[in-house]
N, CA, C, O and CB atoms as a CASP TS submission, in Angstrom:
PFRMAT TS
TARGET T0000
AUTHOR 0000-0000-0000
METHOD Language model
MODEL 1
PARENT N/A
ATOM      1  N   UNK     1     -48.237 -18.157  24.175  1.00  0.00           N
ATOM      2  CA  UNK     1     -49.445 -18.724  23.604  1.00  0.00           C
ATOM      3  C   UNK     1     -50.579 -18.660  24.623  1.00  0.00           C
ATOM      4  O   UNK     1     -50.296 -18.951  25.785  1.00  0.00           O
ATOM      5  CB  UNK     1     -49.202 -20.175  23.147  1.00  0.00           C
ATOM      6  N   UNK     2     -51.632 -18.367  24.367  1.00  0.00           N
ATOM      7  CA  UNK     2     -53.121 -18.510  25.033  1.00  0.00           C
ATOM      8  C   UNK     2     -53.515 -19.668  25.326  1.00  0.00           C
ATOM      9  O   UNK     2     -53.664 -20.506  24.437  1.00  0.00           O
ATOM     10  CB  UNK     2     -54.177 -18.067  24.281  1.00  0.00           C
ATOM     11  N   UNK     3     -53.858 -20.050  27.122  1.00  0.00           N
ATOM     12  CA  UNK     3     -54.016 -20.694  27.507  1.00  0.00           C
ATOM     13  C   UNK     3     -55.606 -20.842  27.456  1.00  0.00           C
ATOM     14  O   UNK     3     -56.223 -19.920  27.988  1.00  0.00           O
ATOM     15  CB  UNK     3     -53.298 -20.618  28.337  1.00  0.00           C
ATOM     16  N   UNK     4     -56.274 -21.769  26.947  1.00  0.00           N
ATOM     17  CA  UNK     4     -57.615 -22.210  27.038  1.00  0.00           C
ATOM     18  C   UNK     4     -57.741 -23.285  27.729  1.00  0.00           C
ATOM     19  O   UNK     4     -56.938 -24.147  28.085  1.00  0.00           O
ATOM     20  CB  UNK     4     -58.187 -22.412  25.908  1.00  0.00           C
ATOM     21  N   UNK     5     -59.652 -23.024  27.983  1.00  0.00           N
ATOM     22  CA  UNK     5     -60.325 -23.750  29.054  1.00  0.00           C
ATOM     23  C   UNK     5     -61.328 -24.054  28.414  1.00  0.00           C
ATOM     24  O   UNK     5     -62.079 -23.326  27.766  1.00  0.00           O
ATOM     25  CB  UNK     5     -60.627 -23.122  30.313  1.00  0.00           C
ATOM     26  N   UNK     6     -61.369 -25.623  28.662  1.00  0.00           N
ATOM     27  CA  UNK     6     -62.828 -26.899  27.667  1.00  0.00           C
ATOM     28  C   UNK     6     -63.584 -27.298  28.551  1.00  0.00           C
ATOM     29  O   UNK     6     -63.406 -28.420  29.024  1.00  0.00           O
ATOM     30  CB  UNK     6     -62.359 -28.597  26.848  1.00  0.00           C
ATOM     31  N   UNK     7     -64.704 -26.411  29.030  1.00  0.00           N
ATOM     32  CA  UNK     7     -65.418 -26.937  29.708  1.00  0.00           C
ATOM     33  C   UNK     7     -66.965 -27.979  29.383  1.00  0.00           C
ATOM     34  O   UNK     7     -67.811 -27.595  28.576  1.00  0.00           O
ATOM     35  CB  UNK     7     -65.499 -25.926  30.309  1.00  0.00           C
ATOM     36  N   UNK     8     -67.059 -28.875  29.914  1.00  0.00           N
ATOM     37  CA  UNK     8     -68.339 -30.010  29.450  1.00  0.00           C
ATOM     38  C   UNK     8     -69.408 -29.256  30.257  1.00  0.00           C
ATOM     39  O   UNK     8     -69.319 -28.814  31.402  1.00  0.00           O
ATOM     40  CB  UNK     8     -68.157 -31.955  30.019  1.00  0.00           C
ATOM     41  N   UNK     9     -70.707 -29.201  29.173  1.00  0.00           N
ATOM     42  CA  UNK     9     -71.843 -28.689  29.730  1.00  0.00           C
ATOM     43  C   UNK     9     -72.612 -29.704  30.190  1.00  0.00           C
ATOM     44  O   UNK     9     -72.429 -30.902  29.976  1.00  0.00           O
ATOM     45  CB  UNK     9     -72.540 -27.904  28.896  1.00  0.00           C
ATOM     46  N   UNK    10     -73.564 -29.155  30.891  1.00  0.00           N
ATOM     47  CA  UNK    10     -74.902 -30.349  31.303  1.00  0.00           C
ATOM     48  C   UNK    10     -75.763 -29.569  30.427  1.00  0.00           C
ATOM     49  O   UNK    10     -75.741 -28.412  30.008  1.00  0.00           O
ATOM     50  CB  UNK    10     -75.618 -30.559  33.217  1.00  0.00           C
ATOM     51  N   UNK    11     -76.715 -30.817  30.252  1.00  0.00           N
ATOM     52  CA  UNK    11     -78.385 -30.173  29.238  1.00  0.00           C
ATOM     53  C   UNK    11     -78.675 -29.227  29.914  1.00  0.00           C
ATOM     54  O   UNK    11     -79.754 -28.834  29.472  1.00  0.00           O
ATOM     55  CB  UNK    11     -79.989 -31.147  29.109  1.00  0.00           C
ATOM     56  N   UNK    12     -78.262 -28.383  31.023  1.00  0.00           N
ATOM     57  CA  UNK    12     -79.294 -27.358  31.557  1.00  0.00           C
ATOM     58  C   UNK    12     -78.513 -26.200  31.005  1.00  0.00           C
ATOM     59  O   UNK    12     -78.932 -25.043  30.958  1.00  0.00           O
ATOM     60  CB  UNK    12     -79.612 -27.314  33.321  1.00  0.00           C
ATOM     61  N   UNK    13     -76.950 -26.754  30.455  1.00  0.00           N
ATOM     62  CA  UNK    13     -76.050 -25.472  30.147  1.00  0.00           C
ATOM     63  C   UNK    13     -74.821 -24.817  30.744  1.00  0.00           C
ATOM     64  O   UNK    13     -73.985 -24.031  30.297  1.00  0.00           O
ATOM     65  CB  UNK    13     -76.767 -24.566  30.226  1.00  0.00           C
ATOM     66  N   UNK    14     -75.048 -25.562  32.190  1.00  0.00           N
ATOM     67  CA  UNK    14     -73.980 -25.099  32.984  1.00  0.00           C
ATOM     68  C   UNK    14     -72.692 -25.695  33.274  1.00  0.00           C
ATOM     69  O   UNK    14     -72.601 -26.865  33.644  1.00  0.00           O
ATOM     70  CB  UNK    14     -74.422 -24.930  33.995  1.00  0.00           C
ATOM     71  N   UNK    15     -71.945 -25.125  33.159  1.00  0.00           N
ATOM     72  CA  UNK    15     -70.810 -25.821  33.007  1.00  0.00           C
ATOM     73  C   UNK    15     -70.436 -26.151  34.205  1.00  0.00           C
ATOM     74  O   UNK    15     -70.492 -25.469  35.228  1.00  0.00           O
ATOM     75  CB  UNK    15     -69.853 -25.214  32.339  1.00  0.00           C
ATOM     76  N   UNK    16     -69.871 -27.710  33.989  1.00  0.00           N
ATOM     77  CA  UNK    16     -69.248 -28.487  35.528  1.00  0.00           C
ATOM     78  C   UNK    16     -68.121 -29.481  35.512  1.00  0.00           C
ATOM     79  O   UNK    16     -68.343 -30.037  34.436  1.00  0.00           O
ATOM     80  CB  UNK    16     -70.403 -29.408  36.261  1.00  0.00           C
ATOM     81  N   UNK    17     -67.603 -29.763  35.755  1.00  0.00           N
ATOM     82  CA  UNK    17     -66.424 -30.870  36.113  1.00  0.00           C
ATOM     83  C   UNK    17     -65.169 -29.988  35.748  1.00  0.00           C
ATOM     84  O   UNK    17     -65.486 -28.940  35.186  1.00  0.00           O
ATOM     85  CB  UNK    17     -66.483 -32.488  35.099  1.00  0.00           C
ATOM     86  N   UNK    18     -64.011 -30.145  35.910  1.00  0.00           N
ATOM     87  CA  UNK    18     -63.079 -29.373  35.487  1.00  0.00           C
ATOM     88  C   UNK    18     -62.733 -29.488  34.275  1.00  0.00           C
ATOM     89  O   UNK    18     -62.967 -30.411  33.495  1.00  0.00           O
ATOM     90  CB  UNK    18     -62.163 -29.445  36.120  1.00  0.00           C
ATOM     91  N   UNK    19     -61.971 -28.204  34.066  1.00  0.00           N
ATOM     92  CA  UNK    19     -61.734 -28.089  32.557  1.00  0.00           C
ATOM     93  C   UNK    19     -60.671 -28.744  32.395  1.00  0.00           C
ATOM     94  O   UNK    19     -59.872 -29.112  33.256  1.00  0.00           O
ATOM     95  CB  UNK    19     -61.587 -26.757  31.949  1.00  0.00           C
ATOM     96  N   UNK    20     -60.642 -28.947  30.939  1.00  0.00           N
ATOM     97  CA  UNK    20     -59.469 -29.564  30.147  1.00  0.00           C
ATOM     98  C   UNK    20     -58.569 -28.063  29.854  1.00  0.00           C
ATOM     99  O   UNK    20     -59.118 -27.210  29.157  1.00  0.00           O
ATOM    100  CB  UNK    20     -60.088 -30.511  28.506  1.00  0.00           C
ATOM    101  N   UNK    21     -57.676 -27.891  30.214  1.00  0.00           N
ATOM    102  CA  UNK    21     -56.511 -26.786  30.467  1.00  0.00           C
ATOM    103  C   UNK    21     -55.661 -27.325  28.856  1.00  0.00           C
ATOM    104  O   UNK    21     -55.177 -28.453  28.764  1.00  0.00           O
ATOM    105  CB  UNK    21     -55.349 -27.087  32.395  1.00  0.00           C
ATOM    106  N   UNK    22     -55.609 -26.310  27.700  1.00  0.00           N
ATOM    107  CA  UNK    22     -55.018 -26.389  26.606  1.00  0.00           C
ATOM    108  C   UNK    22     -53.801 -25.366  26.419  1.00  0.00           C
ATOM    109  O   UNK    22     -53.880 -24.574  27.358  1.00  0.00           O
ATOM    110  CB  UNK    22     -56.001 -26.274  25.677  1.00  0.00           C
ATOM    111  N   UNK    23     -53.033 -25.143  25.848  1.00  0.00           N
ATOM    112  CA  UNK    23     -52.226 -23.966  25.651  1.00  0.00           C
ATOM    113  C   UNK    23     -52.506 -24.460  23.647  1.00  0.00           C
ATOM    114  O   UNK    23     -52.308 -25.492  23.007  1.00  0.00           O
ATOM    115  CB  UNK    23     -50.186 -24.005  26.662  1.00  0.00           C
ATOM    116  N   UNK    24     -53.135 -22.824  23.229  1.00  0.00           N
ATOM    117  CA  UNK    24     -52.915 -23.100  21.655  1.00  0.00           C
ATOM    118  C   UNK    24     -52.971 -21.553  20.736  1.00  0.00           C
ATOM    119  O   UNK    24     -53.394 -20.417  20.947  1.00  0.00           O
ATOM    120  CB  UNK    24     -54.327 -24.261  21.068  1.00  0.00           C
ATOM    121  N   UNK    25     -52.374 -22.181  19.774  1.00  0.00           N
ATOM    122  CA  UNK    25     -51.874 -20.926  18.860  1.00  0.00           C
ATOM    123  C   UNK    25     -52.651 -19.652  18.662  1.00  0.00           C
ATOM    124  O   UNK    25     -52.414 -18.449  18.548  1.00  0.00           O
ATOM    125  CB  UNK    25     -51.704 -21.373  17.509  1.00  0.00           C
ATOM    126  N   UNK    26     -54.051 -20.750  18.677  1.00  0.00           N
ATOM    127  CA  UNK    26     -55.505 -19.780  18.321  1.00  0.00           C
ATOM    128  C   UNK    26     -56.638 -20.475  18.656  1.00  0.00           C
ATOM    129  O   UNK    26     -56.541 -21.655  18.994  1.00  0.00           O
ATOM    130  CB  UNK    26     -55.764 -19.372  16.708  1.00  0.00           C
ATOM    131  N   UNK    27     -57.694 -19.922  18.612  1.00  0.00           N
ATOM    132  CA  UNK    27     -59.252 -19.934  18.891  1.00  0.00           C
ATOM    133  C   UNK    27     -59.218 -21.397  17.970  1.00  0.00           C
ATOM    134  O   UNK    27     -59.382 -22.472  18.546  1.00  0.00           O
ATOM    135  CB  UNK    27     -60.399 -18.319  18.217  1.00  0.00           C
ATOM    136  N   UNK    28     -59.017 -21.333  16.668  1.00  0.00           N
ATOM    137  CA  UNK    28     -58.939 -22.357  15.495  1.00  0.00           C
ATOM    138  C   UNK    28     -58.719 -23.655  16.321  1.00  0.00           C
ATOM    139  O   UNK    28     -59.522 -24.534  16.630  1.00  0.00           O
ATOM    140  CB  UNK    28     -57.633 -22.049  14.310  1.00  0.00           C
ATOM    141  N   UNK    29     -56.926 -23.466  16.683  1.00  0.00           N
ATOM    142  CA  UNK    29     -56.349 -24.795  17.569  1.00  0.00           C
ATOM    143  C   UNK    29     -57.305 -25.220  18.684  1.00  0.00           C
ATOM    144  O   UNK    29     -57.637 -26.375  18.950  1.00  0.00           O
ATOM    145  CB  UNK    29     -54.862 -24.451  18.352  1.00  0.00           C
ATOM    146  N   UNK    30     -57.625 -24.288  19.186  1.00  0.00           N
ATOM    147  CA  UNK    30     -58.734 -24.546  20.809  1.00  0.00           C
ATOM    148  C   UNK    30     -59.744 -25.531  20.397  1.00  0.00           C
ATOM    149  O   UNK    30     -59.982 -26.651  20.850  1.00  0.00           O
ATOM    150  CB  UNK    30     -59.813 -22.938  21.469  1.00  0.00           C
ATOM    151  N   UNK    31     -60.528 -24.575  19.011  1.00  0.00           N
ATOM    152  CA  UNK    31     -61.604 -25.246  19.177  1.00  0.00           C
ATOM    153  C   UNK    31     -61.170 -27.474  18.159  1.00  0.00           C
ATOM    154  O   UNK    31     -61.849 -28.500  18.208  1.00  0.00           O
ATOM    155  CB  UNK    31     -63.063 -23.826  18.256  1.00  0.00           C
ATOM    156  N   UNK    32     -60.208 -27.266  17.664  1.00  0.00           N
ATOM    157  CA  UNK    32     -59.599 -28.654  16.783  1.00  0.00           C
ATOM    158  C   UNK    32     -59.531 -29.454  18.327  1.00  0.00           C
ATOM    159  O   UNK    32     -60.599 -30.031  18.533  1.00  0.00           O
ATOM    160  CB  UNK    32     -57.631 -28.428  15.676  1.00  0.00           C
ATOM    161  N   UNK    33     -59.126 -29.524  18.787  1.00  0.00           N
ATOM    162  CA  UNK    33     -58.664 -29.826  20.768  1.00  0.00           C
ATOM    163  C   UNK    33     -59.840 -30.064  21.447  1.00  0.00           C
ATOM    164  O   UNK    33     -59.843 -31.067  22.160  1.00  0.00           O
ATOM    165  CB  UNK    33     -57.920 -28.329  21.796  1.00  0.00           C
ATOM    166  N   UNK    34     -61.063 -29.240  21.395  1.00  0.00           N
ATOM    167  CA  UNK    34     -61.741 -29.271  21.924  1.00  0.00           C
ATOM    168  C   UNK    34     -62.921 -30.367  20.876  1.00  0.00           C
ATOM    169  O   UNK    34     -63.962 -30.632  21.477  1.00  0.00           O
ATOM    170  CB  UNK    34     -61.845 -27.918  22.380  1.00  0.00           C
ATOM    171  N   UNK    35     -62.835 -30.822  19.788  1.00  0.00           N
ATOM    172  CA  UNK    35     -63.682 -31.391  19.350  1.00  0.00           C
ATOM    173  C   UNK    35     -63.319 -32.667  19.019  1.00  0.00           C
ATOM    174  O   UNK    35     -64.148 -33.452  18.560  1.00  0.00           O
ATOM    175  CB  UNK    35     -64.145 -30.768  18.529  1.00  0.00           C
ATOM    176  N   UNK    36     -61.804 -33.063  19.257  1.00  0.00           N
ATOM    177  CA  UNK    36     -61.571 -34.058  19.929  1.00  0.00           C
ATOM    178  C   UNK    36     -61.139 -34.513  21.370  1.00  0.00           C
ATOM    179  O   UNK    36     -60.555 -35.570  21.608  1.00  0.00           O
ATOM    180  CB  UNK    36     -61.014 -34.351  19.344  1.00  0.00           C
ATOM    181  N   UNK    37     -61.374 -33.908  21.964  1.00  0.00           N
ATOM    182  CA  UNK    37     -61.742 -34.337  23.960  1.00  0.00           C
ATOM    183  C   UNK    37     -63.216 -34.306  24.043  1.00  0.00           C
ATOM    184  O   UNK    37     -63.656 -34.886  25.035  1.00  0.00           O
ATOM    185  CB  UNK    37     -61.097 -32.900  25.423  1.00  0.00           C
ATOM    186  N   UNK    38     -64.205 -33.711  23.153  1.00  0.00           N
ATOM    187  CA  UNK    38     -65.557 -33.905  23.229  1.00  0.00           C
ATOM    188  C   UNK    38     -66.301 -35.186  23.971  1.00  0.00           C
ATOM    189  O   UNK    38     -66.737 -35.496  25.080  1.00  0.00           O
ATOM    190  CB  UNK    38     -65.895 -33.875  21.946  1.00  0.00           C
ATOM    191  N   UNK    39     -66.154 -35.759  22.559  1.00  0.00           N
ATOM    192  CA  UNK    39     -66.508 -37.524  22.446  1.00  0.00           C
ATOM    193  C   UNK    39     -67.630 -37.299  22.884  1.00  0.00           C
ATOM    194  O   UNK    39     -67.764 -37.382  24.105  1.00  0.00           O
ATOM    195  CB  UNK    39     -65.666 -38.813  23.347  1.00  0.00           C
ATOM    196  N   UNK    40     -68.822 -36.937  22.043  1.00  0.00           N
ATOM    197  CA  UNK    40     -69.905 -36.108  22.191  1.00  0.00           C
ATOM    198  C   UNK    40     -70.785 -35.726  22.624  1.00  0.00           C
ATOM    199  O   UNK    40     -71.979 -35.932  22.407  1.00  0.00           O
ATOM    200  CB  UNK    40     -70.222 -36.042  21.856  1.00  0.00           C
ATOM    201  N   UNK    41     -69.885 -34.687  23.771  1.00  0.00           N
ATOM    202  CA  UNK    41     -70.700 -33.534  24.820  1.00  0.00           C
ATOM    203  C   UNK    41     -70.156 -32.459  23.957  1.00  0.00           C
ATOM    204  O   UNK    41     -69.333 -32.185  23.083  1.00  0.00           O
ATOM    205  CB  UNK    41     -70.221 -33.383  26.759  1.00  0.00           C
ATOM    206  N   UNK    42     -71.288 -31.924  24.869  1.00  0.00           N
ATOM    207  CA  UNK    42     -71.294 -30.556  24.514  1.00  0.00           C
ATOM    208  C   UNK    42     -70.404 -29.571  25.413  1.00  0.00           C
ATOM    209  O   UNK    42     -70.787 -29.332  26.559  1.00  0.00           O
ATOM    210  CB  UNK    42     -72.699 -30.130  24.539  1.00  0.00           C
ATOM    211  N   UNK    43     -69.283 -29.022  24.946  1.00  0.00           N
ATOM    212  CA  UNK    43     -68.446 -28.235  25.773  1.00  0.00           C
ATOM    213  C   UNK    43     -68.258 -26.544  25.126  1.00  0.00           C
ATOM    214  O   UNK    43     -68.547 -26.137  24.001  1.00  0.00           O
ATOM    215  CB  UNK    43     -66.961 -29.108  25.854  1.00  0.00           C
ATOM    216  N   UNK    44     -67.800 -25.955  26.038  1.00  0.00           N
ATOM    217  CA  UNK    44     -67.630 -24.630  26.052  1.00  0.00           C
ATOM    218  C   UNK    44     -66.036 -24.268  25.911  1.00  0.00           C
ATOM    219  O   UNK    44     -65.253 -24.942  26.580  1.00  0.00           O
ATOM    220  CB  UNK    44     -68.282 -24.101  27.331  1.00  0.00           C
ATOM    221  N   UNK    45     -65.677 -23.532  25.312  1.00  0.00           N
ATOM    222  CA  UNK    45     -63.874 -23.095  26.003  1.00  0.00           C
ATOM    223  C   UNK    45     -64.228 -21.414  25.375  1.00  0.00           C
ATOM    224  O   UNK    45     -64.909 -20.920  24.476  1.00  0.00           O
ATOM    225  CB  UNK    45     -61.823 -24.272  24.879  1.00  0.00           C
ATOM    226  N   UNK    46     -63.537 -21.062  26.188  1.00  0.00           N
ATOM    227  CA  UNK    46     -63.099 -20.378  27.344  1.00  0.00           C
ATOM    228  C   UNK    46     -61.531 -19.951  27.137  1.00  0.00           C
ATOM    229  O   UNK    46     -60.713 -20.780  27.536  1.00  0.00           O
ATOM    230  CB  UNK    46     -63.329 -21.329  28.629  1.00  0.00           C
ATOM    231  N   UNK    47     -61.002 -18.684  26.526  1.00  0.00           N
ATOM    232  CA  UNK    47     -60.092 -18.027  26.839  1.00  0.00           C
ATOM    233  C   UNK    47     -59.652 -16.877  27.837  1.00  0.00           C
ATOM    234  O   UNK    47     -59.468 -15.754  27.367  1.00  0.00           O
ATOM    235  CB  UNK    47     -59.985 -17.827  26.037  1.00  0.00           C
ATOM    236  N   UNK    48     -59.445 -17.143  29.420  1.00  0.00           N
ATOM    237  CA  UNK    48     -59.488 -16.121  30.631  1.00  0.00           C
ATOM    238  C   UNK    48     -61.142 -16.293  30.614  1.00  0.00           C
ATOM    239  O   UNK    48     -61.844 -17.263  30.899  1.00  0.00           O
ATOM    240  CB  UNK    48     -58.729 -14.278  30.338  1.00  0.00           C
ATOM    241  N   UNK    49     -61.495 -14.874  30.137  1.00  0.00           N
ATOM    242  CA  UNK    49     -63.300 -14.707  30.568  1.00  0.00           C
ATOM    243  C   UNK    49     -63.766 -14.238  29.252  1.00  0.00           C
ATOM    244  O   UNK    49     -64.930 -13.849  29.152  1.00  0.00           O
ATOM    245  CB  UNK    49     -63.828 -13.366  31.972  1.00  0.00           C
ATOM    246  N   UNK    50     -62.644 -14.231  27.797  1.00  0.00           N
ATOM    247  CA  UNK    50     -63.604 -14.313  26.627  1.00  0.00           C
ATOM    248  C   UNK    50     -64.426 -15.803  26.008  1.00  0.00           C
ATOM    249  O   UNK    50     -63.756 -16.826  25.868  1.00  0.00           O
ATOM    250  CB  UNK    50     -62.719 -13.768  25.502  1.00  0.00           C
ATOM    251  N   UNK    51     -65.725 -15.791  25.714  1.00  0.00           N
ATOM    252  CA  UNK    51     -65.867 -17.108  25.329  1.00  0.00           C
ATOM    253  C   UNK    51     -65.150 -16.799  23.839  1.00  0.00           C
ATOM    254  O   UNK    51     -64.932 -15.839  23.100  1.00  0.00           O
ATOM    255  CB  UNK    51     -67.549 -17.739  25.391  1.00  0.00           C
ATOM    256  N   UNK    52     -64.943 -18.156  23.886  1.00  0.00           N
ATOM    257  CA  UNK    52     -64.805 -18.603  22.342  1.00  0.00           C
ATOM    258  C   UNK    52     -65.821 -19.332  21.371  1.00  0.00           C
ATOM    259  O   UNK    52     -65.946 -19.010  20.190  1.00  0.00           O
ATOM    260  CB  UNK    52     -63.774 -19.453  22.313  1.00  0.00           C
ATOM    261  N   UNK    53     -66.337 -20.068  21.818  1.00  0.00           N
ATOM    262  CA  UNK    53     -66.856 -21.246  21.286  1.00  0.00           C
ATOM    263  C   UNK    53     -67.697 -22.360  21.933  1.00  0.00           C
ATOM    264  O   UNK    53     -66.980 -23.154  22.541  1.00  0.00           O
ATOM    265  CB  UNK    53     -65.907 -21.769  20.874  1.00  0.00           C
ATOM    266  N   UNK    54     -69.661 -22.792  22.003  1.00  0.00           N
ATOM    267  CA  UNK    54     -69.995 -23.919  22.267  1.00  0.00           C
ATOM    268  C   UNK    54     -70.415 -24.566  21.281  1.00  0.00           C
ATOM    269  O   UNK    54     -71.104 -24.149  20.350  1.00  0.00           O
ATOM    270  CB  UNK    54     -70.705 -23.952  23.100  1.00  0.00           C
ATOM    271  N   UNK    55     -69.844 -26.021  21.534  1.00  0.00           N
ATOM    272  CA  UNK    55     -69.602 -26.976  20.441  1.00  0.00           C
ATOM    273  C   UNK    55     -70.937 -27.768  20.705  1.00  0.00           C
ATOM    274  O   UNK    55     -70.796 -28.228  21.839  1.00  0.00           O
ATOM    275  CB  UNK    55     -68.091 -27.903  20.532  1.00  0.00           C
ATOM    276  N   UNK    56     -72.123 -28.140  20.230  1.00  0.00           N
ATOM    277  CA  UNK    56     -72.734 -29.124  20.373  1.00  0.00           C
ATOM    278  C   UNK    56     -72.670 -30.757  20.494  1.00  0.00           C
ATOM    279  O   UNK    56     -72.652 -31.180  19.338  1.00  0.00           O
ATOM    280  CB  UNK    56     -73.182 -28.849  19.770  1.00  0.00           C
ATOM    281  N   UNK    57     -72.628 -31.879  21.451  1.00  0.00           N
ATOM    282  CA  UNK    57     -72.120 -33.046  21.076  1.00  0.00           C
ATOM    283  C   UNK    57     -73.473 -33.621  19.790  1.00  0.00           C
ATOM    284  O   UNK    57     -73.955 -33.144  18.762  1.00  0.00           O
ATOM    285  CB  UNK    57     -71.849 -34.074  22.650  1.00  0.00           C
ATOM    286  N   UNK    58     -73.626 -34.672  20.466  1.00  0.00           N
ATOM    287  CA  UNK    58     -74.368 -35.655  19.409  1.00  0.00           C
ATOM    288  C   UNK    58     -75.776 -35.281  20.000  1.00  0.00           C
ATOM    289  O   UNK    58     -76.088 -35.405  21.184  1.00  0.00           O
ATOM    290  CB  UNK    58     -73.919 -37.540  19.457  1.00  0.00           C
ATOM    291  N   UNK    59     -76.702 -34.733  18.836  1.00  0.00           N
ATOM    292  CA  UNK    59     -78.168 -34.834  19.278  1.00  0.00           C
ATOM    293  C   UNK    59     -78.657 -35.963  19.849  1.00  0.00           C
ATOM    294  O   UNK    59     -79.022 -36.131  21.013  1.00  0.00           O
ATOM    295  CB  UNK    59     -78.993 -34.642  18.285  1.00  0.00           C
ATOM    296  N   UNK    60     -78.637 -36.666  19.009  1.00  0.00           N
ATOM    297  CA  UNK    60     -79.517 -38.263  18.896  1.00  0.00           C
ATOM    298  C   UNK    60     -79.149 -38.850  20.430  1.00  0.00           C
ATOM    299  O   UNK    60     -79.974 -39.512  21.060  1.00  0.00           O
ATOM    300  CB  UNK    60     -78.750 -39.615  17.359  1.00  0.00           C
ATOM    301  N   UNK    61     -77.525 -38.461  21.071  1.00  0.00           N
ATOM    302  CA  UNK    61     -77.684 -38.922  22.372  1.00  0.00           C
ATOM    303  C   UNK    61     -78.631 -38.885  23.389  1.00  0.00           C
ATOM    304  O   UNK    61     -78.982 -39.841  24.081  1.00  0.00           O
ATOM    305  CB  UNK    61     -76.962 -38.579  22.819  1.00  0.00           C
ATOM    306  N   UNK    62     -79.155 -37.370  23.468  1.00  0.00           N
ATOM    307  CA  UNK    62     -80.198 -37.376  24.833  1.00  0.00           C
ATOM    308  C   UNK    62     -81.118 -38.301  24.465  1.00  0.00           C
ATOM    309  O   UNK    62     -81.523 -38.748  23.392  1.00  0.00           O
ATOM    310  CB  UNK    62     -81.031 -35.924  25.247  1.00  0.00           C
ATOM    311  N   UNK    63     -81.465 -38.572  26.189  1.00  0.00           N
ATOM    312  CA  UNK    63     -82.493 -39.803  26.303  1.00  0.00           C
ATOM    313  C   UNK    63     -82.217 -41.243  26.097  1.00  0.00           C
ATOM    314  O   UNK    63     -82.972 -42.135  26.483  1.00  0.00           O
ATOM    315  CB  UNK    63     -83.470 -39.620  25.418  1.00  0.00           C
ATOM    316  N   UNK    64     -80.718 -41.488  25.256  1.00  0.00           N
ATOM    317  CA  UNK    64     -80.035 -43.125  25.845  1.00  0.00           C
ATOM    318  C   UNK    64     -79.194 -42.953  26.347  1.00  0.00           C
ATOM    319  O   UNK    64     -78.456 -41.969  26.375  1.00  0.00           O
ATOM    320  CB  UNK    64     -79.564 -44.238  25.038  1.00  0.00           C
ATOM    321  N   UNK    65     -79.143 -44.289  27.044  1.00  0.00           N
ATOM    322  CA  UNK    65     -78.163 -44.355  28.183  1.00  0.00           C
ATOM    323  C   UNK    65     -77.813 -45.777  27.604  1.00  0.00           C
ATOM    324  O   UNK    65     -76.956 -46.472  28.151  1.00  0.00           O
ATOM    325  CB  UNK    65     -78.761 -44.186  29.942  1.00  0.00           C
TER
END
């Protein structure tokens, strides 16, 4: 099975902190996995060096804290 990588973006886009390391059936499973570890950021995954998928979190977040 294909090991994927969930990476959390910053507003500028770049991806930082370490990834969440998945093993899944498919792109499908990755991205189901990845949109619950979200909790709404915006993350990237990442199969080796194909992208798969960036997920948008919650608009309305930027700007509260």
């Amino acid at each position: 099975m294909p090991i994927y990588r969930i990476y959390t973006t910053g507003p500028d886009g770049y991806l930082f902190g370490i990834p969440k390391v998945e093993e899944c059936v498919d792109d499908k499973e990755a991205v189901e996995k990845a949109v619950l570890w979200a909790n709404d950021r915006d993350v990237e995954i990442w199969d080796l060096k194909r992208f798969v998928a960036r997920l948008l979190g919650n608009p309305l977040r930027s700007g509260v804290k």
